[in-house]
N, C-alpha and C positions, 0 to 999 in steps of 0.2 A: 665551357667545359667540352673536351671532345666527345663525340660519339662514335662506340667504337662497334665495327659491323660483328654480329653473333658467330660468322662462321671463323673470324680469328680470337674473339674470345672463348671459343666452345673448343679452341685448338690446342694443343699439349703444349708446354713448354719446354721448351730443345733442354733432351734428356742427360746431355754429354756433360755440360757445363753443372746440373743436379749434381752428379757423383763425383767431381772434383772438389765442389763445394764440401760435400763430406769429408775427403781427405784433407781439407785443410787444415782439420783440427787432430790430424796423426804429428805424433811425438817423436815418431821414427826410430821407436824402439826396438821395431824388426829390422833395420838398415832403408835405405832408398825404397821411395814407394815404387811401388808394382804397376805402372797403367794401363791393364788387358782393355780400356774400355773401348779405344777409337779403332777403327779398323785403318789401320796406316802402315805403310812399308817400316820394316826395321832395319832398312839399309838404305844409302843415299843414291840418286839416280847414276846413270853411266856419266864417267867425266866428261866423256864427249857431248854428250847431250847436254849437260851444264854448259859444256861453251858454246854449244851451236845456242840454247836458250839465251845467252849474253848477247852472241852475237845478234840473234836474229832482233835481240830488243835494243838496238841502238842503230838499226836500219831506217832510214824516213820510210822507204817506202812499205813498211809494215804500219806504220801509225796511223794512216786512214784506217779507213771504212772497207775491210773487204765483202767479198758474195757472203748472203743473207743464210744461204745453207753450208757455207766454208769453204774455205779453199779451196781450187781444184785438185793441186797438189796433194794435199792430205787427206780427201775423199778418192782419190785413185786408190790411193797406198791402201788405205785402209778396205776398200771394193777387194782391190787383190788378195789381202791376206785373208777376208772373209772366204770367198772363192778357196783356197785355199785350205782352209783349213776345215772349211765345213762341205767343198763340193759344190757343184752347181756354177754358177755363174751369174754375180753382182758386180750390176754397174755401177760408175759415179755418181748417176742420177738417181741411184738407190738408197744413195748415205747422205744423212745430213750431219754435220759437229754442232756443236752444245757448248755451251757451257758450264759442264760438268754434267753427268747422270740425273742428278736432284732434277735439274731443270727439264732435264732432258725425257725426262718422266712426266713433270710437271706440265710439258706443252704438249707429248701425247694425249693425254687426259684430256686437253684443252680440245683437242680433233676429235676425240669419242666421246665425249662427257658432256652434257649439261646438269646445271644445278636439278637436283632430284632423281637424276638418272642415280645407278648403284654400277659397280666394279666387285668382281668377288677378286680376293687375294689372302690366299690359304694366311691363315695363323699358327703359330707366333709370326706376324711381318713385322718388315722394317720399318719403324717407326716413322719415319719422313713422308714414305709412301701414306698412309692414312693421313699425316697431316694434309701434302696438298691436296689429298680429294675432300676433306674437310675445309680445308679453307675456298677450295670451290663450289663449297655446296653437292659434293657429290657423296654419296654414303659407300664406305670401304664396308663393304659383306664381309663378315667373316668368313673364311672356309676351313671348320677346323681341322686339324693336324694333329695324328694321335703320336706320342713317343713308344709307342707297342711296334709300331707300323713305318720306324724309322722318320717320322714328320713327312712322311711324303703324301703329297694332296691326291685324295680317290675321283676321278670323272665323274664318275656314278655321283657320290654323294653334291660336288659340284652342281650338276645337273637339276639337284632337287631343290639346289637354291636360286637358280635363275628364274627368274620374273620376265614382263613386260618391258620393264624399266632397265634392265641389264645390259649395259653396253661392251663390258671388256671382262676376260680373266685375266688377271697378271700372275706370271713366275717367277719366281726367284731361285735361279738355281748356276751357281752353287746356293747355298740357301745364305741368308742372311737372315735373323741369326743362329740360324742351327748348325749350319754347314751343310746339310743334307745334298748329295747330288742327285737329281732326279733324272731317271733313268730313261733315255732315249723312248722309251716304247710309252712311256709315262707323258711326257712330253706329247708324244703324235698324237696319244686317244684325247688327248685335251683341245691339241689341234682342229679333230674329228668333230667333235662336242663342237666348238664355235662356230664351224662352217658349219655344221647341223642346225645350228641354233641362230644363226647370223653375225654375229660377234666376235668380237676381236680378240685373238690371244695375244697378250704384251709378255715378251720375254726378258727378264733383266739379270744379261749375262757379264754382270762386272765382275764379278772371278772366274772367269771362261779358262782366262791365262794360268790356270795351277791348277789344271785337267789334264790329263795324260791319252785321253780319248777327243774322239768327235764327241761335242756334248749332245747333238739331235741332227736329222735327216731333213729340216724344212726350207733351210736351202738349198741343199742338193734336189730336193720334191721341186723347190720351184712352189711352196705353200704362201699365202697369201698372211702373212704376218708381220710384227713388230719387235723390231731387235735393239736393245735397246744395251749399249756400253761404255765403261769407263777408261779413261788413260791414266786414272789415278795410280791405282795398285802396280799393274804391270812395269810401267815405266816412271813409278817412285813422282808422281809429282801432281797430288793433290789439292796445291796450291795454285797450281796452272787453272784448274775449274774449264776440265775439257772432253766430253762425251761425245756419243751418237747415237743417231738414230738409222736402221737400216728399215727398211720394206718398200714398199712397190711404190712407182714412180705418180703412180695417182693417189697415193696417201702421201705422197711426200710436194705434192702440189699444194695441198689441204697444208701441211705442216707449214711450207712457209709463210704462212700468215699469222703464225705463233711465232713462229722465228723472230719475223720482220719486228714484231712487237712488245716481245718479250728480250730480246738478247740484240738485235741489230744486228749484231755479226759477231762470234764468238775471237777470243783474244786470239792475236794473229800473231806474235813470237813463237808461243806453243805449237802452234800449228806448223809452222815450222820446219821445228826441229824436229819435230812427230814424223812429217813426211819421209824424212831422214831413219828416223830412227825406228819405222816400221818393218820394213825390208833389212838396215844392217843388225839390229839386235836380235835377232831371234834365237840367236846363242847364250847369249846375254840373260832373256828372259825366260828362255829354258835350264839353265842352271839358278836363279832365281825360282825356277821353280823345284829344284832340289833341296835349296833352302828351305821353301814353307814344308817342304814333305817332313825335313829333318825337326824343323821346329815343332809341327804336329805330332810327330812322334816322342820328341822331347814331353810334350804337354799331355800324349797317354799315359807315357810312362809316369810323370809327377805324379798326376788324379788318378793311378791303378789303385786305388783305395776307395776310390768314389764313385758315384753312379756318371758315368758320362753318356746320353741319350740320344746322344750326334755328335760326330765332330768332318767336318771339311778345309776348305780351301787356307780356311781365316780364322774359325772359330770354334769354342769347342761349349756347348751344352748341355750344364750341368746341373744334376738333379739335387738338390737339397735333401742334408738325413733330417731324420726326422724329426730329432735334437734341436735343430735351426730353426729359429723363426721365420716368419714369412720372408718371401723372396725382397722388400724393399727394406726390412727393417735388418735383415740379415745384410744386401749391399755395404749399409751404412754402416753397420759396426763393424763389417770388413776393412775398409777405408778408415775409419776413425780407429779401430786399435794397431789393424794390420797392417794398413799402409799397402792395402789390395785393393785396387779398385776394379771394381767389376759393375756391368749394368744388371738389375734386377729384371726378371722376365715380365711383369706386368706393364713396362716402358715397349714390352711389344705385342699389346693385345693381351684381347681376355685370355683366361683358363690357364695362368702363368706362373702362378704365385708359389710355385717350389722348384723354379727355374733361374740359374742365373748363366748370362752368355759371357766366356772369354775370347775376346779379340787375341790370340798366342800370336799373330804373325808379327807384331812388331815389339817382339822381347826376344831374345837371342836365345837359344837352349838353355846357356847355363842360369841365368835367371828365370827360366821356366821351374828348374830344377828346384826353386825356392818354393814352390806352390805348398806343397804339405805341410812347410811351418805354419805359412798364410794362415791356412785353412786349420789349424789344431783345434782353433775354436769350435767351429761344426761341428766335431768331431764327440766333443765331452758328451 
């Protein structure tokens, strides 16, 4: 009989596939189910990037073994548009690509973390995030997050939760799952805190691209951190499983021994057509980001009846009346009468349980526009 190690038994099981299991058993009385739960583009990538993605996957000389930290090609592109959009000046030898953020998370951690060390990462987080420092023996700190105070994490209170053992703070911002943007100046004092403290602040800016501003000054400072993003959202292809990591070239020495061991070398058609499609779409993914504004605004307008306690890039954070059962048992009869699928707040950390989060970016307005039938049940 196997024996199975405590830090994957002690580990949640992946939340996404729970709340479709619920809606299996909708009758589909309300029409076509709802699926706020996944956070995924609700349009399909650029055509041209679908053919450069064909093409580049029918080339031999993509099917080896590329460099351990990616492409060179597509860690330029990517150095530049960082430079760019946030100031300062990143090199190539500053970015590493992934295979997709999860991991790309997952091997930072693997650079500041041993089994017993702790990571504080404000609450409600994302769910993955806690699993892999769980499954490596590392304990996710809570840092909680009040909805009075917009979910944005206080330094100060931070502060009083670092120990000996604390090796990283992580952000998430835009937030996941709140949407909360955390505000430049919120960002540096956190920065301040780590270098004060020794430790490492991990930033994870996978919805960076559906920000209208610079989202913080620590590349332009020239600060000593970890940047950590997704190609998913921006350029619609979550299937590709393609991220990075940006910071200084002597953390990213350290990095590729995660790399090497973890990933080999991440998929090289994507890369690609990434290299390509960095520098020409910027039109492209700036009118995609007209889209999430109009969709988010579609999804105030639905829930102007409801309590909404955040809402950003991707998601919108919604407070339970009082009439509703708890946040997991209310999911579930969401999905089983309504054909709503939504994830319950306690799939992301403690102190959650009259929270539920909507993924709106990948439902198009006018089906947002269905949300208050959805929802009549809460309501009684």
């Amino acid at each position: 009989m196997a024996m199975f190690a405590p830090t994957i038994l002690g580990t949640a099981e992946p939340p996404i596939p729970a709340a479709r299991q619920w809606a299996s058993r909708y009758d589909g009385a309300q029409g076509p189910a709802l699926d706020l739960t996944q956070a995924v583009p609700g349009y399909p990538p650029h055509p041209e990037m679908l053919r450069r993605l064909g093409e580049a996957a029918s080339r031999a000389d993509l099917a080896g073994y590329g460099a351990i930290e990616g492409d060179l090609a597509l860690r330029e592109a990517l150095a530049e548009d960082l430079s760019l959009l946030y100031g300062g000046t990143v090199g190539a030898d500053e970015v590493a690509i992934t295979a997709g953020c999860n991991l790309a998370f997952a091997m930072v951690m693997k650079v500041l973390a041993a089994p017993g060390d702790n990571v504080l990462i404000p609450t409600p987080w994302y769910f993955n995030h806690e699993m892999a420092l769980r499954m490596a023996g590392v304990e996710a700190r809570p840092l909680p997050c009040e909805a009075d105070a917009g979910f944005l994490p206080d330094p100060d209170r931070a502060e009083s939760l670092l120990d000996g053992r604390s090796r990283a703070i992580l952000l998430v911002t835009p937030n996941n799952p709140t949407g909360a943007v955390y505000p430049p100046e919120i960002i540096a004092a956190f920065q301040e805190l780590c270098e004060r403290r020794g430790i490492t602040l991990v930033v994870d800016e996978t919805y960076r691209d559906f920000l209208d501003t610079r989202p913080h000054e620590l590349f332009a400072e020239g600060r000593d951190f970890v940047h950590l993003y997704s190609f998913s959202k921006a350029y619609c292809i979550p299937g590709h499983r393609l991220g990075a990591v940006a910071s200084t070239a002597a953390f990213q020495e350290q990095l590729r021994k995660a790399l090497d061991t973890l990933q080999i070398c991440p998929a090289r058609p994507g890369q690609a057509a990434l290299s390509w499609a960095i520098p020409s779409l910027r039109e492209w993914r700036a009118g995609n980001r007209r889209i999430m504004g109009g969709r988010a605004q579609a999804c105030r307008e639905a829930l102007s009846s409801h309590r909404i306690d955040a809402m950003g890039a991707y998601f919108a954070y919604l407070r339970l009346p009082r009439s509703a059962p708890d946040a997991v048992e209310a999911a579930r009869l969401l999905a089983e009468r309504n054909g709503l699928l939504v994830l319950p707040g306690p799939f992301f950390g403690p102190g959650q349980e009259r929270h539920l989060r909507l993924a709106f970016a990948n439902a198009e307005a006018e089906r947002l526009g269905e949300l208050p039938k959805r929802l009549l049940w809460a309501e009684a």
